[in-house]
C-alpha angles and dihedrals in degrees: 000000000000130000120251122198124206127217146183111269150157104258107231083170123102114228091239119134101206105047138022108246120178107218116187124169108252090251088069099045149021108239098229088059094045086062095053095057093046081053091051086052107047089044087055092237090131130016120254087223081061090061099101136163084253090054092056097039094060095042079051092055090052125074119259091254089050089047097046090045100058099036082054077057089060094056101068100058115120093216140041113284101218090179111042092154096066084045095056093052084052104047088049094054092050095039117013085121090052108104115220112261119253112200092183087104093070097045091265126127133195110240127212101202126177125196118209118194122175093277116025150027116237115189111215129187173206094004113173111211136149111283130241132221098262102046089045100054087048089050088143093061102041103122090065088068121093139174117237123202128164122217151175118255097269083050091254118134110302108240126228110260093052095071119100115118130056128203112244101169125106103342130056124219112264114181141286141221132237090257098046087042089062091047089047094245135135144183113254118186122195105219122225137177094293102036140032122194084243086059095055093054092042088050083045087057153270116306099167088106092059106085098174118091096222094035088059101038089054096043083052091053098046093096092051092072105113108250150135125277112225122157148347108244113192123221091253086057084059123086119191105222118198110254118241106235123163125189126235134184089338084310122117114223116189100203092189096055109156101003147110151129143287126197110248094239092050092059101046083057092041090047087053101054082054094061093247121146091207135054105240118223086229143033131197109219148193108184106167110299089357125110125185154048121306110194124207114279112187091191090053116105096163100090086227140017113194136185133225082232085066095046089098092166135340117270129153098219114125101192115120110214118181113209096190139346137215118280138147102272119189114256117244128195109207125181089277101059093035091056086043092050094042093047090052091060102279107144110242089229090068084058084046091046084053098045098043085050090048092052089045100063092035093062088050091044091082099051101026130066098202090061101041090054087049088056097054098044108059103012097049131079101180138111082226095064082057094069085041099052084042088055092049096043090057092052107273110140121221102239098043113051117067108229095044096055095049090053100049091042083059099046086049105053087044091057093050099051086045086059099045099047105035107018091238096170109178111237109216098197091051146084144202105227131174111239122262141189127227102226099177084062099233109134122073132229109287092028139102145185119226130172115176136192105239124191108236082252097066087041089057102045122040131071105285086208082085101052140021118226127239118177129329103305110020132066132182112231121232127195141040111331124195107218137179134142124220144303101037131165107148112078090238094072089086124079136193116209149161116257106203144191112233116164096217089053096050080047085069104060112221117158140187081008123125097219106204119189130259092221136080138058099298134359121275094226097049088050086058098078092306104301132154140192102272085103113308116162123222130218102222136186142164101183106135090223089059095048108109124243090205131045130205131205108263108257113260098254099176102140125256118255109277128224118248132189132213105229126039128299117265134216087233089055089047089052094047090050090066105050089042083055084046093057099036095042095125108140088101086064091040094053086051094046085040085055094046108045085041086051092046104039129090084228092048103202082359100065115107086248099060090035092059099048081043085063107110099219085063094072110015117274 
């Protein structure tokens, strides 16, 4: 056994028994660079051993961007550093001139993220991700931002029963958005001298009016949503357009929920300062207290129209920042829609036939270039699959240069396990479109309007009776459509509807949008599982084999009654919110009880049992 000495030294070590935390005084070290180190520790780049008094002497001698960028260095290394110090000096003596990168400039921030298990901290980052309003306007704080998620152990979604603490040292909690609710993560913000986390909410808007918890703690967490910052639009820019509402059976039903217009020269400016080539038919938006899509309107000369259904609270911010925009997005069939389908009369060998054309392309898509262009093409929905259809496209076969065939490998075996695992079987004659309103109310109850982008492939090769070509790259389709949005679990969700041809409509332009009508008893995208038209996306196919035989009534979606205080809601309450949605998320559970019982019953999706965990006030909805 060897012999180990023991000196005299200064402890950077915690006295925590479950997870090795550096803890320096800030007069030794910037904090921004003290969590990068943590970070370089818990993600085994150095070795905590290697942690000395040297190596903080000399991090304390940099500046804090120096510092940052070569211990960013650090983090890309593929194997443990055990001498960092001897790494730092050399990088100092290659690169002390370099400045550190920004990426701001490209709508990309640098994330500071931290994972909290029962048990440990672990100190993630830098994790570059599109930025979001609030962050951005505080650019010169934004090291006192971080990103809060709670995990299991193995960093998988923490269940319910194993919440029962909360961290209350150094940062407040700020805020979170809908996507970061449902991954257990916040916004935390560390308050200095210019800007406490209560400033920033009061600077996002005014939420007093909003008396309900999780309507509060949604519309706070509106501004959070990644997404790209474009132009101030002044309030005489802004028009208020009337809201289109029917009522039914003593329920009112706003058909245009979420949505409203943008003039065409607007957009063209608006899709540039996205870095788009093209101009979309459709923007997702967040502009102040607004939430919603606006859709292309040439006879618009008004930069935005607005609805009272998209006023979500009062702020007096004026940026317009677009989340996502309207594009052709490849179909996907998962477990849900297949027990639905299967349970409204579609054969399970047309699921087979899918899935065995799906494999077969798959297994060619690693030695020919035809099918792995094919693949890309029409199964892939990433910038990435843009460099690799490039690199076929210029000659470079798939099993011979490197970097293709990594790629490819990786793409295949995550298809696979996708597949395996999810049933996600690609649809061919499908798309995934964000939901539209026909404002000029032409389209009947029953009816849509759908124009799609197809590769010359797809115009080539299917049966023309479906679509009716327009120019070199869209199409409108024409037929029944089976259309649904997840996730879906009640019969109902899936709807069976005429797409048609109007000339006025195709006048309009609109393009890789699914156009629902502003007439009928209720509106088409609240029968599918609930949705509306603030930027729900729509699973849509017109294969005759998918077309269900059956139809449901839709599922009653109208939302539960809400709680509401009466005093203003408080940050306490907020918090409390999220740990009470991290102890009851059981949808999850639900979806997999939903699947069983539908696999297992005479009735299939039909059955009491499926009907009862489809019920909306079960999980949340």
């Amino acid at each position: 056994m060897s012999r180990l000495d023991l000196e005299d030294g200064e402890e950077f070590c915690s006295a925590s028994e479950t997870v090795p935390l550096i803890r320096c005084g800030s007069d030794k070290l910037a904090y921004e660079v003290l969590f990068q180190l943590n970070s370089l520790v818990h993600t085994q780049k150095i070795s905590l051993a290697a942690v000395d008094s040297d190596l903080i002497k000399i991090l304390r001698n940099l500046t804090v961007n120096t510092a940052i960028m070569i211990l960013q260095k650090l983090h890309r290394l593929k194997m443990t550093c055990y001498d960092p110090l001897y790494f730092v000096k050399q990088s100092l003596r290659e690169s002390l001139s370099s400045p550190p990168k920004s990426l701001t400039r490209n709508n990309i921030m640098s994330c500071q993220r931290a994972l909290i298990t029962p048990s440990k901290i672990f100190c993630l980052g830098p994790e570059y991700e599109t930025s979001n309003y609030v962050v951005k306007h505080f650019a010169q704080y934004a090291s006192d931002f971080i990103r809060v998620t709670f995990v299991e152990e193995d960093w998988s979604k923490l269940p319910a029963n194993a919440i029962s603490t909360s961290i209350q040292r150094g940062f407040e909690f700020l805020a979170f958005s809908a996507s970061q609710l449902r991954s257990n993560s916040v916004w935390m913000f560390a308050s200095n001298n210019d800007v406490k986390a209560e400033d920033i909410r009061k600077w996002m808007g005014c939420f007093d009016k909003i008396r309900s918890v999780s309507k509060c703690a949604a519309r706070m967490g509106q501004l959070f949503s990644s997404s790209f910052q474009t132009f101030v639009v002044p309030v005489q820019d802004v028009e208020i357009i009337p809201d289109i509402e029917i009522n039914t059976d003593g329920i009112d039903y706003c058909f245009s929920d979420g949505i409203g217009k943008i003039s065409l020269s607007f957009a063209k400016q608006v899709a540039l300062r996205c870095g788009l080539s093209h101009t979309p038919s459709a923007f997702q938006i967040r502009y102040g207290g607004y939430k919603g899509v606006v859709a292309v309107d040439c006879n618009s000369f008004r930069k935005l129209s607005l609805r009272s259904s998209m006023l979500k609270f009062e702020s007096e911010n004026r940026m317009l920042n677009v989340t996502k925009w309207s594009e052709s997005m490849p179909c996907y069939l998962n477990r849900e829609i297949i027990s639905l389908m299967s349970t409204l009369g579609v054969a399970d060998e047309i699921f087979q036939a899918l899935q065995q054309k799906q494999l077969y392309l798959l297994s060619k898509m690693l030695t020919n270039k035809e099918s792995a262009l094919d693949v890309l093409e029409n199964f892939a929905w990433a910038d990435s699959k843009n460099i690799l259809v490039q690199m076929l496209l210029q000659g470079y076969e798939p099993n011979v240069e490197p970097y293709l065939s990594m790629m490819l490998q990786a793409y295949h075996e995550n298809s696979l396990m996708e597949l395996r695992s999810r049933c996600r079987i690609f649809v061919p004659k499908g798309r995934i479109l964000i939901g539209c309103l026909d404002e000029s109310g032409i389209l009947d109850y029953g009816q849509v309007y759908v124009r799609i982008t197809m590769t010359k492939a797809e115009l080539q090769c299917w049966d023309q009776s479906f679509f009716r070509k327009v120019d070199e790259s869209t199409s409108i389709i024409l037929g029944k459509v089976a259309v649904t949005k997840n996730p879906c679990l009640h019969p109902g969700d899936i709807r069976v509807l005429e797409a048609v041809y109007d000339v006025e409509l195709e006048e309009k332009g609109l393009v890789d949008c699914i156009i629902f009508p502003q007439t009928g008893g209720r509106p088409h995208p609240n029968e599918c599982s609930g949705g509306d038209l603030d930027g729900d996306q729509f699973f849509i196919s017109w294969d005759e084999g998918l077309l269900p035989c059956q139809t449901e009534t839709p599922m009653d979606y109208i939302g539960g009654r809400q709680r509401i205080m009466d005093h203003n809601v408080t940050l306490e309450e907020i918090q409390r919110f999220f740990v009470d949605y991290m102890i009851n998320d059981t949808l999850g559970a639900i979806s997999t009880a939903h699947l069983v019982h539908a696999d297992c019953e005479p009735d299939k999706a039909r059955s009491e049992k499926c009907l009862q965990l489809a019920n909306p006030p079960l999980h949340g909805s």
